[in-house]
Phi, psi and omega in degrees: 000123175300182168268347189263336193266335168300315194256333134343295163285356200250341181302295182295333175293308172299352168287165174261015161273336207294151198277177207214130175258117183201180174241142184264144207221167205256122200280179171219172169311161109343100146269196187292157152272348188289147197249145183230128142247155216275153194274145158308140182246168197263152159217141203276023167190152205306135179222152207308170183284121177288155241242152188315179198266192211251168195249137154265143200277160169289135162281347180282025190224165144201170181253157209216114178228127168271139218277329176301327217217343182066000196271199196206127147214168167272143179226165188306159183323314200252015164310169150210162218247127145296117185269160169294124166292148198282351181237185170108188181241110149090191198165180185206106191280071198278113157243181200170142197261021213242161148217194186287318169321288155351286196304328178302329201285338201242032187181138200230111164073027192077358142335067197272087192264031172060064173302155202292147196069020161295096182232183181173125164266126153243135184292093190266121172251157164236122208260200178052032188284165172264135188263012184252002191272192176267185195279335189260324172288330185289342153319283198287287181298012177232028150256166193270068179325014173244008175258341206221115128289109177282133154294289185228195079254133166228157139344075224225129173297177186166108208014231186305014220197117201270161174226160173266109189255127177245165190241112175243165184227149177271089173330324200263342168225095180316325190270037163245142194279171182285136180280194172197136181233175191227135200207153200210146181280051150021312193189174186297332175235027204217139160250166159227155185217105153319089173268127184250137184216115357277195210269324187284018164268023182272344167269006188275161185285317197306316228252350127343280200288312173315297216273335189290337190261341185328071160308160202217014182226161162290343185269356200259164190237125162317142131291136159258130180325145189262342189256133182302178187267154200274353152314159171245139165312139163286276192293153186318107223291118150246143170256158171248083162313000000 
């Protein structure tokens, strides 16, 4: 991935033209979300005091794995995933809770001003990384800095996995504010970096819980969330089996 194409993307997810992505998938019902926990059993001898019961998972989540790179998470049932192309250097993992219809519906002459409840993460990996630098200088060096400036970083866990969240501000059009993505080292020369778009799901319960299941090996096992998520579909409500 180049320098000019990295800070590219990143330019555009925050615009309010940016397009809506999506794959057409065959709908099923919503299911129910309700958790039933397991009855206690009798034993004819003492035992330490037990520990919470173990959580059912929400039928309102699924998982989402990508097949080139392996990393993972779960999202609500009825997002839908631009999956990462099988060939090329690095990609882009678009969901989103939207599909084109929506968008069409919400937007005049390509205008998009993000209606409300609107949301798209997108999952960018990136190769060619320095593996001796930390994640955020292995970062900084392979964008074009008169396009991305960092503001900040800091350290922040999310579920198994600590991230680097950085705050950049955008050169090329100063008056747009600064964002913050989330970025996890993938392999010794490979990142991955989380963009919410917009920025203000960065505090929502949904998208919180998204980024707490995120895995980054094919050997790591998604958690599926046990309480559904607290959005409601925008669109005609389907899960994607």
């Amino acid at each position: 991935m180049t320098k000019n194409l990295i800070p590219f993307l990143l330019t555009m997810a925050v615009s309010v033209t940016a397009c809506a992505t999506h794959r057409d998938t065959a709908p099923v019902l919503l299911p129910d979300g309700a958790t039933t926990l397991p009855s206690p059993t009798d034993t004819p001898v003492p035992l330490p005091q037990a520990g919470p019961a173990a959580e059912t998972p929400s039928a309102a989540w699924r998982e989402v794995r990508d097949a080139r790179y392996g990393f993972g998470l779960a999202i609500p049932c009825w997002w839908i995933v631009s999956p990462i192309p099988p060939q090329g250097v690095g990609g882009v993992m678009t969901i989103s809770n939207y599909d084109e219809a929506y968008f069409m519906a919400n937007s005049q002459k390509g205008f998009w001003d993000w209606p409300n409840g609107a949301l798209k993460i997108e999952i960018v990996v990136i190769e060619d990384a320095n593996p001796q630098l930390s994640d955020t200088d292995a970062y900084m060096e392979l964008v074009d800095t008169n396009m991305q400036a960092l503001i900040s970083s800091e350290t922040r866990q999310t579920g198994a996995h600590p991230a680097a969240v950085l705050t950049l501000q955008n050169l090329v059009n100063q008056n747009d504010p600064p964002i913050r993505v989330f970025i996890h080292r993938l392999a010794p020369d490979k990142l991955i970096l989380i963009n919410p778009i917009p920025q203000g799901i960065l505090d929502t319960p949904d998208f919180q819980t998204l980024l707490s299941t995120m895995v980054l090996t094919p050997q790591e096992a998604i958690t599926i969330p046990s309480t559904p998520p607290a959005e409601t579909p925008l669109i005609n409500a389907v899960c994607m089996q």
